[in-house]
C-alpha positions as CSV (number, residue, x, y, z in Angstrom):
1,X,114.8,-97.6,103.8
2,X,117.9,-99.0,105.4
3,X,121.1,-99.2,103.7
4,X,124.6,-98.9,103.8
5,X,124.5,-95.2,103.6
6,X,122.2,-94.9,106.4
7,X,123.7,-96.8,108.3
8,X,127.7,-95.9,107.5
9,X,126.5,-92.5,107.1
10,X,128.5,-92.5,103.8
11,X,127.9,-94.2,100.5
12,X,129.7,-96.5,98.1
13,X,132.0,-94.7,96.6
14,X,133.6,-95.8,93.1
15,X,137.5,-95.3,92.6
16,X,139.6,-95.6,90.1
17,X,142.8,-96.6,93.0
18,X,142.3,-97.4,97.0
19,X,142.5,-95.1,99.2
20,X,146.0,-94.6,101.3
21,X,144.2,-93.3,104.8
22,X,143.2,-95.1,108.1
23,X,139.9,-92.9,107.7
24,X,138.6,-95.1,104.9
25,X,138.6,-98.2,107.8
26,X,135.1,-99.5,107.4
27,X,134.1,-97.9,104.3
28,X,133.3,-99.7,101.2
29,X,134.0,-98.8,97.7
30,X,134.3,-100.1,94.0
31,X,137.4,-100.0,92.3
32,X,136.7,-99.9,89.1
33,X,140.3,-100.8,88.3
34,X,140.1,-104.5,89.5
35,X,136.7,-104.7,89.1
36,X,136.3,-105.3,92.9
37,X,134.3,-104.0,96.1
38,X,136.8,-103.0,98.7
39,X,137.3,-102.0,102.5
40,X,139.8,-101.6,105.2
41,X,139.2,-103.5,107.8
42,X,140.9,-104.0,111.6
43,X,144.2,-106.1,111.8
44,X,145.0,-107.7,115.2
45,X,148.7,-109.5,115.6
46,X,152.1,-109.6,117.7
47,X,154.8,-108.9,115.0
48,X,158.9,-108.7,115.5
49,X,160.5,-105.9,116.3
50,X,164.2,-104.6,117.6
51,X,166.1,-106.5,120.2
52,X,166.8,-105.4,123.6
53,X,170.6,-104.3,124.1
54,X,170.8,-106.6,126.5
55,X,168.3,-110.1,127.2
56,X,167.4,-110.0,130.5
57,X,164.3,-111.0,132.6
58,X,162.1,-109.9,135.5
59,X,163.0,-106.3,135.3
60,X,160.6,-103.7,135.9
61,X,158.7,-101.5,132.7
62,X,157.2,-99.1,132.2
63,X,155.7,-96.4,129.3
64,X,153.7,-96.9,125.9
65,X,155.1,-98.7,122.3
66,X,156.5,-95.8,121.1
67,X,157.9,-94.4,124.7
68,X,158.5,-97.4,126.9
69,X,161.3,-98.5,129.6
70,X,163.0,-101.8,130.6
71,X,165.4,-101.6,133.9
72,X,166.9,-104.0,136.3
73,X,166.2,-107.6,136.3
74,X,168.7,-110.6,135.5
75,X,171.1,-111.2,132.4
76,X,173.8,-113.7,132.1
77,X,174.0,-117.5,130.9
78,X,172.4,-120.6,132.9
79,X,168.8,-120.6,134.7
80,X,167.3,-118.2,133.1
81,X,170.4,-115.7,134.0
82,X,172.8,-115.2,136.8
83,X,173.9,-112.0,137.5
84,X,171.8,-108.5,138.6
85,X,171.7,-106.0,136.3
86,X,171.3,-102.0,137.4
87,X,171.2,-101.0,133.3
88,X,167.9,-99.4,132.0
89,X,167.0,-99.2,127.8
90,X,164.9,-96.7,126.5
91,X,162.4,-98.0,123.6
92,X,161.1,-95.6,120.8
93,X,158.7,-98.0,118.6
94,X,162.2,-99.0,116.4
95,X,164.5,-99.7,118.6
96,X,166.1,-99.7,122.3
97,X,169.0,-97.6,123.4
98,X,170.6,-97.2,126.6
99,X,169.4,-94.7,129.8
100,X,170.5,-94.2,132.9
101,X,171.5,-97.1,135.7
102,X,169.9,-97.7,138.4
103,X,171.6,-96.7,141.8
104,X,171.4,-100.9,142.7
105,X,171.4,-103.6,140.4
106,X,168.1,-105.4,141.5
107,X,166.3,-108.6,140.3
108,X,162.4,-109.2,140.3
109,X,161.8,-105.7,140.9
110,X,157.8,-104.0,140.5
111,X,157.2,-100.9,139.1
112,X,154.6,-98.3,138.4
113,X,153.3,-99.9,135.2
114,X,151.7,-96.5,134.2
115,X,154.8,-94.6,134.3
116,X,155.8,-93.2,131.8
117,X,159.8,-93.0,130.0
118,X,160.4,-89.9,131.7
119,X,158.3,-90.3,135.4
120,X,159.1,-94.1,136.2
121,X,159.4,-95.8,139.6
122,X,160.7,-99.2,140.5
123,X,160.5,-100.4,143.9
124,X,161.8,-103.7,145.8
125,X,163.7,-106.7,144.5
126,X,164.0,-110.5,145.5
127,X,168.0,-109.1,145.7
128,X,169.0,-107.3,149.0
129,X,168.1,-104.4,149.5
130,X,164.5,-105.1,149.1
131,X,163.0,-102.2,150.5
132,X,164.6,-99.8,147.9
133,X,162.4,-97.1,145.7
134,X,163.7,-95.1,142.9
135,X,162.0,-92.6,140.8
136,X,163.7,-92.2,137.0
137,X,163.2,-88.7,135.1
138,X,164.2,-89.9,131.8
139,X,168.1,-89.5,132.1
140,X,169.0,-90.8,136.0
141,X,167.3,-93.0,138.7
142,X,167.5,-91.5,142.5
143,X,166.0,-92.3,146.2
144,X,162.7,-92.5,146.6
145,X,161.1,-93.9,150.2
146,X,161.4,-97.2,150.9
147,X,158.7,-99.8,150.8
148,X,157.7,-100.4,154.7
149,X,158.1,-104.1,154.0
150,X,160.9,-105.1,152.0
151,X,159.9,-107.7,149.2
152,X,160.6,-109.0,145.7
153,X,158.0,-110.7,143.2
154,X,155.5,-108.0,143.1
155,X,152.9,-106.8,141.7
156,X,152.9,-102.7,140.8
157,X,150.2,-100.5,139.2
158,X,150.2,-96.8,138.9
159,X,152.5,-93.8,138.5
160,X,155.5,-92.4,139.4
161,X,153.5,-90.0,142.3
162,X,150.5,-92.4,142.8
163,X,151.8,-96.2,142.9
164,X,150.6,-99.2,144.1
165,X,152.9,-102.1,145.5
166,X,151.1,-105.7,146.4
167,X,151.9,-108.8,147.4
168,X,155.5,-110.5,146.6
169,X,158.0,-112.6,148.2
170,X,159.5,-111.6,151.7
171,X,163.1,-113.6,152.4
172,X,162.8,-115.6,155.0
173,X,159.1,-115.8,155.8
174,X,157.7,-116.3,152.3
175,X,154.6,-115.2,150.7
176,X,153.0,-111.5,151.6
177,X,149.6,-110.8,151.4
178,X,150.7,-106.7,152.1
179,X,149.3,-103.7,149.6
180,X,151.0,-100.2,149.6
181,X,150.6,-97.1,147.7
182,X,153.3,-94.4,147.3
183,X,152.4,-90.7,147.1
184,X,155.6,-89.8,145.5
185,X,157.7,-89.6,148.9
186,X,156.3,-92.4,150.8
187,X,155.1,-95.8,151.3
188,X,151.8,-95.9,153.4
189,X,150.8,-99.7,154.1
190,X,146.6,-100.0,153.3
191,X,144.1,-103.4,153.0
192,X,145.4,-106.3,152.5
193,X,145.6,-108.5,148.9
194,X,142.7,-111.2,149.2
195,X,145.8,-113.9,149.8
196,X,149.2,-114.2,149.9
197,X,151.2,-114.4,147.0
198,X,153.7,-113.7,144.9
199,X,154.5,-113.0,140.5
200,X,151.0,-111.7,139.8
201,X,150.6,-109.5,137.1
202,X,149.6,-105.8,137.4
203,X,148.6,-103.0,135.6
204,X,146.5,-99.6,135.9
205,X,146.3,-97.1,138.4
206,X,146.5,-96.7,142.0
207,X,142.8,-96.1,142.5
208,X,141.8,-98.9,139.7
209,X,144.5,-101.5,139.7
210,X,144.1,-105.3,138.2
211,X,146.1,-108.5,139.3
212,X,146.2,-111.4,137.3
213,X,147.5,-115.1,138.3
214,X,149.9,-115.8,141.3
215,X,151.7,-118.9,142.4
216,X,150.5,-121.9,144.1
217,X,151.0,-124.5,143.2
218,X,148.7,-125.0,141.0
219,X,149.2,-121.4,139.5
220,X,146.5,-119.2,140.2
221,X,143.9,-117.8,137.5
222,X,142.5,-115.8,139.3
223,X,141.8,-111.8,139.0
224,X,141.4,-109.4,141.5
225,X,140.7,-105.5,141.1
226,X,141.5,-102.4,143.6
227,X,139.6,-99.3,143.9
228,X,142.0,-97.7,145.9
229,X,140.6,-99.0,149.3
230,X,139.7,-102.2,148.4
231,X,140.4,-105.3,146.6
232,X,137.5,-107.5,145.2
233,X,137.6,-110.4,142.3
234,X,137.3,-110.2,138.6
235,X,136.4,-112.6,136.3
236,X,138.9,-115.5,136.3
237,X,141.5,-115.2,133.2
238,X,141.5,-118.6,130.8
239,X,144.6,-120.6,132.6
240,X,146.4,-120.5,136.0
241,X,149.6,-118.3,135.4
242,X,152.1,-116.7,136.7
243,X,154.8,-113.7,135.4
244,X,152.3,-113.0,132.7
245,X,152.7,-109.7,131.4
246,X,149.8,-106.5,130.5
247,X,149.2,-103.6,129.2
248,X,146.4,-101.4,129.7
249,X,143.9,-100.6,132.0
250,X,141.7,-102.2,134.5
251,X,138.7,-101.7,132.4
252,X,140.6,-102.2,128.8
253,X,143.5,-104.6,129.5
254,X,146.1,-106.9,127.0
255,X,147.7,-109.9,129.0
256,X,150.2,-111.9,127.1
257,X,152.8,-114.5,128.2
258,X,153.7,-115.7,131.2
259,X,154.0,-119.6,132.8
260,X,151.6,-121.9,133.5
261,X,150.4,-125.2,132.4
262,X,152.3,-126.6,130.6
263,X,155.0,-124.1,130.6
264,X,156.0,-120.9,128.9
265,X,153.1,-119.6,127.6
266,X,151.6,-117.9,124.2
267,X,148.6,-116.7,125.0
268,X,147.2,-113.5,124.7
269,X,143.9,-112.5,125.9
270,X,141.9,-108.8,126.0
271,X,139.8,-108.2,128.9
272,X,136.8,-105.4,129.3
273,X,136.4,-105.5,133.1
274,X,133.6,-108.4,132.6
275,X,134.8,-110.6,129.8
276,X,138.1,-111.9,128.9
277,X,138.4,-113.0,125.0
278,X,141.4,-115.1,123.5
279,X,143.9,-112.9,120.5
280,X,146.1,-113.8,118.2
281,X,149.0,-115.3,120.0
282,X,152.9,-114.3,120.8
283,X,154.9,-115.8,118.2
284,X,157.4,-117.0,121.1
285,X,156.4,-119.0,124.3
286,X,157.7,-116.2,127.1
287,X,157.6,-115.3,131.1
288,X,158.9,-113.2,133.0
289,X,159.5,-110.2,130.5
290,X,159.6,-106.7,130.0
291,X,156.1,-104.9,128.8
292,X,154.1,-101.6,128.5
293,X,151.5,-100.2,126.0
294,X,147.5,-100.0,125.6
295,X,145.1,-102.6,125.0
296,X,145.6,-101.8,120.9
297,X,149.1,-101.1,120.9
298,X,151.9,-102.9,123.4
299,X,155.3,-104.7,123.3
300,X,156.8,-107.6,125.2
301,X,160.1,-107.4,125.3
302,X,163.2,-110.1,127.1
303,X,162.2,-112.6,129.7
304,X,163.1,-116.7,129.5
305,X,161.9,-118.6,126.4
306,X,161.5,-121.9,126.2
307,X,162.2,-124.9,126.1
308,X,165.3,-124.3,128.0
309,X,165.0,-121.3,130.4
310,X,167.3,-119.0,127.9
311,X,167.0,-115.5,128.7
312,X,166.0,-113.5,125.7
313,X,166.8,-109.6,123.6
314,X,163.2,-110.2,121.7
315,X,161.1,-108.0,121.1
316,X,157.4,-108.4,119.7
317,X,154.7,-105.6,119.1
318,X,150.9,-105.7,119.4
319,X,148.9,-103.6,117.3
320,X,145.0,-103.0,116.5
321,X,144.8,-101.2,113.7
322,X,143.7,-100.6,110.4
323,X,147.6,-100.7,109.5
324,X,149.8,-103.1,109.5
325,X,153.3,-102.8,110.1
326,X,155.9,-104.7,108.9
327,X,159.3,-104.5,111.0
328,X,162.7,-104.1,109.7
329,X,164.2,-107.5,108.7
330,X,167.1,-109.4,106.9
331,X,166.7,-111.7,103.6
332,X,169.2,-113.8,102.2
333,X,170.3,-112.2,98.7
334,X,172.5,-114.0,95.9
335,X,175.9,-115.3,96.8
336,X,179.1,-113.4,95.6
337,X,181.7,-115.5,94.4
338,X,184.9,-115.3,96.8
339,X,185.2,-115.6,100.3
340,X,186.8,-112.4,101.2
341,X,186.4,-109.6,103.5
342,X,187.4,-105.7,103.9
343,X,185.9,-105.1,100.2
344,X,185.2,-101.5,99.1
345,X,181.8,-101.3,98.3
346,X,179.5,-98.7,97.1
347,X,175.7,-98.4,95.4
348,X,172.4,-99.1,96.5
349,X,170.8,-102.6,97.1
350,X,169.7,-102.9,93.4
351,X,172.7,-101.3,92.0
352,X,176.0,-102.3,94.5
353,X,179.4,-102.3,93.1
354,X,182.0,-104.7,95.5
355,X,185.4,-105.0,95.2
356,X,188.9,-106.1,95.9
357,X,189.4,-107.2,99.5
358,X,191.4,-109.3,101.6
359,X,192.2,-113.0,101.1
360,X,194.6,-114.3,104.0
361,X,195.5,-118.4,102.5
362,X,198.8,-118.9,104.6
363,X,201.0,-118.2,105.2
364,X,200.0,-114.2,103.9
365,X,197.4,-111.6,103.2
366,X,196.4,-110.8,99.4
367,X,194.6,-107.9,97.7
368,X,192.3,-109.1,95.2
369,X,191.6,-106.8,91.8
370,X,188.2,-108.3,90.9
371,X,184.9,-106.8,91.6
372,X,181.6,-107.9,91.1
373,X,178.1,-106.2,91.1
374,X,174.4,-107.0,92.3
375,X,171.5,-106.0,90.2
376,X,169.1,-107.0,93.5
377,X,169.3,-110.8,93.3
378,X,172.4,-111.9,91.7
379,X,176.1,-111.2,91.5
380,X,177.9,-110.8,88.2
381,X,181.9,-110.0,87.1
382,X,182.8,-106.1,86.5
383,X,185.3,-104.1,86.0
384,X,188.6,-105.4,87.4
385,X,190.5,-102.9,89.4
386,X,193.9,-101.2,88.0
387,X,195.7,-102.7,90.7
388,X,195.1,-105.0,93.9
389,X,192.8,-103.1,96.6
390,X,191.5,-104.1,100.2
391,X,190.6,-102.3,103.5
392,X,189.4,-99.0,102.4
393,X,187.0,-96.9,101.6
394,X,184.3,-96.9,98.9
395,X,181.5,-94.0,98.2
396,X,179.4,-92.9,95.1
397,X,177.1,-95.0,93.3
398,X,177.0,-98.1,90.5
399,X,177.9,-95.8,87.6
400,X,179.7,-93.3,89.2
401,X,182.0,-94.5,92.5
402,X,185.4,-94.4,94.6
403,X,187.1,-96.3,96.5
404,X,190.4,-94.9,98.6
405,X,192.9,-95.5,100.2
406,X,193.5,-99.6,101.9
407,X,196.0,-101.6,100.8
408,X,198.1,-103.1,98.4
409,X,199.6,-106.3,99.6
410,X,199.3,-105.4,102.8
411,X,201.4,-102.1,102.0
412,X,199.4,-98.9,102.7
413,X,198.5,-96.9,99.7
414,X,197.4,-93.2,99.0
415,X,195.6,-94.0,95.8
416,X,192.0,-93.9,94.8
417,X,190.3,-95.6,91.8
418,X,186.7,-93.9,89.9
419,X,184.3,-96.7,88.3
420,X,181.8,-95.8,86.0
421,X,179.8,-98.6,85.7
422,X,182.3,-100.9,83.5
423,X,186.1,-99.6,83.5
424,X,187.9,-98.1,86.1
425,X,190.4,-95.2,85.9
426,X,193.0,-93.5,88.1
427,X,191.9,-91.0,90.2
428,X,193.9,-88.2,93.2
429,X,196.3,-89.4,95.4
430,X,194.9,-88.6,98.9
431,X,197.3,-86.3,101.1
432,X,197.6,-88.7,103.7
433,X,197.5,-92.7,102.7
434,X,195.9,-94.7,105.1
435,X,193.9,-98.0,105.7
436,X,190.7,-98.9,107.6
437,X,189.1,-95.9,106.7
438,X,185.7,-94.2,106.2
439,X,184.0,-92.8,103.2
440,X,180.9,-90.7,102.2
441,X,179.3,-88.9,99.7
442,X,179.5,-88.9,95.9
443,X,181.7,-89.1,93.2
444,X,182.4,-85.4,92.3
445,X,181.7,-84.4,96.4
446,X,183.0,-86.8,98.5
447,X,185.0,-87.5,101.9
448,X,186.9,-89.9,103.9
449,X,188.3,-89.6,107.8
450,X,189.9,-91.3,109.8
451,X,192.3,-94.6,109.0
452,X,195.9,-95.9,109.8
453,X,198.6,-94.3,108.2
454,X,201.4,-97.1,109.5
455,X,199.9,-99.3,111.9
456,X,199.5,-99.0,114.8
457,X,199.6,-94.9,114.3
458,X,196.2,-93.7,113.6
459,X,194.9,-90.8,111.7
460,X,192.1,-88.4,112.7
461,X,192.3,-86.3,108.9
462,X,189.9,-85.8,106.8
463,X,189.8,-85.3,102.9
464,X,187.3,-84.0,100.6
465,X,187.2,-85.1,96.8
466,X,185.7,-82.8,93.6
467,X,186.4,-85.9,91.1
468,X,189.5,-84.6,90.5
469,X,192.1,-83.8,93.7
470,X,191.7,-84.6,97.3
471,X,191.7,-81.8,99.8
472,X,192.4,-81.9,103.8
473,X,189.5,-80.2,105.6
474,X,188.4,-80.7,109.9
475,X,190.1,-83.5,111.8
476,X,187.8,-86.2,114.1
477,X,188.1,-85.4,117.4
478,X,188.6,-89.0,118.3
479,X,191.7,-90.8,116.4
480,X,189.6,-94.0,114.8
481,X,190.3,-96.9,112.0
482,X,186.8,-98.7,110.7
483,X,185.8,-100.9,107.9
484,X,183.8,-98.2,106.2
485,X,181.4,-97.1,109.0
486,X,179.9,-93.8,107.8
487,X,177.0,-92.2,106.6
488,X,175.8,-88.6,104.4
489,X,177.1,-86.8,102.1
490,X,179.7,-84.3,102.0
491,X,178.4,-81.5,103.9
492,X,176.6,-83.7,106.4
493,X,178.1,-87.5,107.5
494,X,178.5,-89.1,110.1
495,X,181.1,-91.8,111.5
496,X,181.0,-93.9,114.4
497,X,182.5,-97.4,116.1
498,X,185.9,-98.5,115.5
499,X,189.3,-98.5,117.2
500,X,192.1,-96.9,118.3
501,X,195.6,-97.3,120.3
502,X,195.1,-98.2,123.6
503,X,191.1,-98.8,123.0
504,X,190.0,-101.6,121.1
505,X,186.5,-100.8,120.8
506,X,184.5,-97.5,120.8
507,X,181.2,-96.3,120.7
508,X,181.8,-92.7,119.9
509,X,179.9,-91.1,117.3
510,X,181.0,-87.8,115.2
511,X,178.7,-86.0,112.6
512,X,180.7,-83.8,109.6
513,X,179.1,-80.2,108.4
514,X,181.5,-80.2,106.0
515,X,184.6,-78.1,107.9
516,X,183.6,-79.5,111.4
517,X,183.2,-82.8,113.5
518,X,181.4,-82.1,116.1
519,X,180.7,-85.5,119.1
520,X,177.4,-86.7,118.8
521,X,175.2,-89.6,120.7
522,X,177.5,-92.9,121.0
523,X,176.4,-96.3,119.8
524,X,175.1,-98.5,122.5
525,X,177.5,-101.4,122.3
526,X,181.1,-100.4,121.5
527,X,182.0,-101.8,118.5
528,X,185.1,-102.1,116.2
529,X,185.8,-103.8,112.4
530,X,182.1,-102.7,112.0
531,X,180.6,-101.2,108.8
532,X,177.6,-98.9,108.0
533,X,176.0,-96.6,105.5
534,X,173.2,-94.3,104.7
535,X,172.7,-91.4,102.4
536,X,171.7,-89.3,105.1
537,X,172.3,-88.7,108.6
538,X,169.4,-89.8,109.6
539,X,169.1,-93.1,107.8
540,X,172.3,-94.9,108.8
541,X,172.8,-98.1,110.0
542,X,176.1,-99.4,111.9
543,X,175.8,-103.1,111.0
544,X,178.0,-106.4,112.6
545,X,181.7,-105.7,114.1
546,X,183.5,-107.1,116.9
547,X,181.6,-106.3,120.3
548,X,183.4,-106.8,123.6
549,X,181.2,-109.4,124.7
550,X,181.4,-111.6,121.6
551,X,183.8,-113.1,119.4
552,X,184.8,-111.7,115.7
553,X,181.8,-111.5,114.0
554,X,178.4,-110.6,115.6
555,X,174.9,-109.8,114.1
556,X,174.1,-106.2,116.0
557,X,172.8,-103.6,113.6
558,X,171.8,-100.5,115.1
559,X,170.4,-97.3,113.7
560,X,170.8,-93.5,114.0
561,X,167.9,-91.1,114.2
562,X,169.7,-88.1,113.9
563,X,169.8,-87.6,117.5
564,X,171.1,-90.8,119.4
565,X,171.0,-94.7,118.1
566,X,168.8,-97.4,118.9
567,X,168.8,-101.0,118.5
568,X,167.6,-102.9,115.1
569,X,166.5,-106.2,113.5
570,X,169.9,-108.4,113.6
571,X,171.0,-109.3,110.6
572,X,170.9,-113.0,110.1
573,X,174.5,-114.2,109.7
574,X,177.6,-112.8,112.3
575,X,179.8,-110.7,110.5
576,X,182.9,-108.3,110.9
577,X,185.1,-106.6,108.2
578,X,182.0,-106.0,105.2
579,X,182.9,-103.2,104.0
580,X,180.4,-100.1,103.3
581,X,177.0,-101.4,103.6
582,X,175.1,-100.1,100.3
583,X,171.7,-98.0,100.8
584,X,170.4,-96.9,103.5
585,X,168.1,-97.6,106.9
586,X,165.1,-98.1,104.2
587,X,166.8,-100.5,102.0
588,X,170.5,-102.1,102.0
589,X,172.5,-104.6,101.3
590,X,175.5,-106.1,103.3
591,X,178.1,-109.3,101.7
592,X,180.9,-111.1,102.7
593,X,182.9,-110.7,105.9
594,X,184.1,-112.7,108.3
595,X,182.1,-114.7,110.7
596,X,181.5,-115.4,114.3
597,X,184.5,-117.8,113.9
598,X,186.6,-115.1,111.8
599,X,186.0,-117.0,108.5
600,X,185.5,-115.0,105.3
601,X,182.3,-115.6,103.3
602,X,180.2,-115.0,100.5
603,X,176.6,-114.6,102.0
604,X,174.7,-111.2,100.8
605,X,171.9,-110.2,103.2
606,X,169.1,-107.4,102.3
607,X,167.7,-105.1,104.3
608,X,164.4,-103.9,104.1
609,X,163.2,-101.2,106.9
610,X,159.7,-101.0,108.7
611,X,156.7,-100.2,106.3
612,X,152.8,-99.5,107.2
613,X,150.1,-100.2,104.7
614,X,146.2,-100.2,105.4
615,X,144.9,-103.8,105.5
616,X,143.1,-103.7,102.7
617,X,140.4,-106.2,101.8
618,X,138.5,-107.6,99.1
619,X,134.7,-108.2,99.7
620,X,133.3,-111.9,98.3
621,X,130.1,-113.3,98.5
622,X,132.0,-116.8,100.6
């Protein structure tokens, strides 16, 4: 007799709660809970994930979702950008941080699609030279052979010791019908490409290689497969295309993106080596990016969005799978009710205390008293301060906080106030007064570093608190003033970003034992008058500042892993001067500021980080 066990090779199971484990995808059960028969079934979608450091387009890429590399290509304003860039970012399935340069900054560069992070290649440009090779090892590009005909707008399959080059654009005569494959020292020229061409799109290995598209006009659709002596046609993909992106392999491919007609394009399409069949769709219209990854599980990342040609930081992940991830993003959370900035925060994203700050109506500055504090939706009146308070440093949580140091008038002040959920009281004068600086930790064990004693000295002290007295422990080994950017607890913090005489922005980064400061991976955009939290090391965000590229006020959030930083979901409104963002890289909360036009506001944003849950679905007889 057939039936579901004999053909699942399990039964129907009857649980009380759903299972939490990929290994129940396809399996059906009862829960007798909800009254409902139940399974977890395959999810397939493009989701948002971390910008790029830098937007660029028609770089090469290499790698997998959780390992890949962008490099080269174009960045800058106008026509889909202006200027060659030699930078490379480094992606880990979060977020993008920076690698080494190339030795040339190149433009419409190929690359050995199967590389990997730490055994890429990237070979010619449409930029002079166009002959040039490099081979990357995960930390520095150097000289590989050079391509025996010099040519940008490739296509490029294979590895870093087994790469194939074809077609592309040669200056000055036009389109090349030329294939090459690289042994890892040199370039041997073998049969030709069926046509000449240029922007295909390539993927797989040197031996089984697949091109898609090309330019006309019209834009070709068609596909054409290597063996590693020859080339011969595949089945034709859905539309004439060209710069679309893959991922894959000959036999098991993802194409996505790209330009055809009538323009930038969404679609994404799967192909077995026979059979090409439409997916769900990217959520931007894109060409000319950045991508790597299996047929299950890719990104496409930069390239030129439409409808003007704007070059792009986006990101999007692909993913098959029984679970579906939801990336890190920013929500709009209740208003606070004055527009001020440099507040001293503390708290979690349910449970936030903020206070005094920085007004500056002409013709002065002012220290406010008042605080206010967020149950998770809403703002509502606390506590006012024993005296007026902006531009320092806040740690501890709702019902049991500090905040140290800042300002008084714009006067420098050594004292520190405790908050215990309704009334404040005095607490130790810190050794060393001081503005613009850090804190971390808790009530009865907590820190601050850095500051301004007397503008425009700065201080590299640190001071630990017991509730009670403040004592100076290990100074920074860098001399900074921040809005609050620090993370941990007592015995193990971290600081990062800010300024200091002579530098106005830095991307340093310093993690605390408790006695020692000891240099650790630097942020990837130096940044100043930006803010952060975590209660670990590992879970801290640096969110907004002032970048050297931008004006007051910018959106950047990126987040430590306990080893170096990578790039996160932007938060949705520019902001500098927020004081200590409350919780951590899982869930936070960020208010007030000043904006990209130095404005202070009132906006709240909350953070929530990336979560997985099985796709879980509920059988019906429709």
């Amino acid at each position: 007799m057939t039936n579901y066990k004999n053909i699942f090779g399990k039964p129907v199971k009857f649980l009380a709660t759903d299972p939490d484990n990929a290994e129940a995808e396809g399996q059906i059960w009862y829960n007798s809970t909800s009254g409902t028969f139940k399974s977890v079934v395959t999810l397939e979608a493009w989701s948002s994930a971390s910008n790029m450091i830098e937007g660029r387009r028609a770089g090469g890429y290499a790698g997998t979702q959780t390992a890949g590399l962008a490099y080269g290509g174009r960045a800058g304003p106008g026509g889909g950008g202006t200027t060659d860039v030699a930078s490379t970012e480094e992606y880990n399935g979060l977020g993008w941080s920076t690698g080494g340069s190339l030795g040339t900054a190149r433009y419409q560069l190929a690359g050995a699609t199967s590389g990997t992070q730490t055994a890429a290649l990237g070979f010619g440009s449409s930029s002079a030279p166009n002959t040039t090779t490099e081979a990357y090892d995960g930390t520095s590009w150097t000289a590989g052979g050079a391509l025996n005909t010099g040519r940008g707008f490739s296509g490029g399959a294979g590895t870093q010791t087994a790469a194939l080059g074809f077609v592309g654009y040669i200056p000055g005569s036009g389109d090349s019908n030329f294939t090459e494959e690289y042994n890892g020292s040199a370039w041997t020229a073998v049969n030709v490409f069926p046509r000449s061409t240029r922007q295909v799109g390539g993927n797989g290995l040197q031996t089984a290689a697949l091109s898609i598209g090309g330019w006309g006009p019209p834009d070709s659709n068609l596909v054409d497969e290597y063996d590693g002596t020859n080339w011969t046609s595949g089945t034709v993909y859905p539309i004439g295309v060209i710069d679309v992106r893959s991922a894959g392999t000959q036999t098991d491919a993802l194409a996505f993106g790209g330009s055809g007609p009538p323009g930038k394009q969404t679609l994404t399409a799967a192909y077995d080596g026979t059979t090409w069949t439409t997916k769900p769709s990217l959520s931007t219209a894109v060409t000319a990016a950045m991508s790597a990854g299996t047929s299950s599980n890719a990104y496409n990342a930069g390239g030129i969005t439409t409808p003007s040609s704007t070059v792009t930081s986006a990101t999007e992940e692909y993913n098959k799978s029984a679970t579906v991830i939801t990336g890190g993003a920013w929500a709009s959370g209740g208003n606070t009710t004055h527009r001020t900035g440099a507040r001293l925060n503390f708290g979690t994203q349910n449970a936030a205390m903020s206070g005094g700050g920085l007004y500056v109506p002409p013709p002065g500055y002012t220290d406010e008293t008042l605080t206010e504090e967020y149950n998770g939706s809403a703002w509502t009146a606390g506590g006012s301060m024993p005296a007026q308070k902006g531009r320092g440093a806040g740690f501890g949580i709702l019902t049991a906080g500090v905040v140290a140091g800042g300002t008084l008038s714009n006067t420098t002040v050594d004292t520190s106030f405790e908050y215990d959920g309704s009334a404040w009281t005095s607490g130790g004068s810190l050794n060393v007064g001081r503005r613009y600086l850090a804190g971390f930790g808790t009530l009865t064990a907590g820190a601050v570093c850095g500051g301004s004693p007397s503008t425009p000295n700065l201080a590299t002290e640190t001071e630990e608190y017991n509730g009670t007295s403040w004592t100076t422990s290990g100074s920074l080994n860098t001399a900074r003033q921040t809005f609050d950017a620090a993370g941990g607890v007592q015995t193990s913090a971290i600081t990062f970003g800010g300024e200091y005489s002579g530098t106005p922005r830095i991307s340093a980064a310093e993690e605390y034992d408790g006695a020692t400061w000891t240099s650790v991976g630097s942020l990837n955009t130096a940044t100043t008058r930006n803010s952060g939290g975590g209660t670990s090391v590992p879970t801290t965000l640096s969110v907004g500042g002032t970048t050297a590229a931008s004006p007051p006020g910018t959106n950047g959030v990126e987040q430590y892993n306990g080893t170096s930083w990578v790039t996160s979901a932007s938060m949705g409104t520019a902001r500098s001067q927020i004081g200590k963002m409350q919780g951590n890289s899982a869930s936070g909360l960020v208010n007030n500021g000043a904006d990209a036009t130095d404005t202070y506001i009132t906006t709240t944003e909350e953070w929530t980080g990336e979560t997985t849950a099985l796709n879980l679905k509920t059988l019906t007889t429709s």
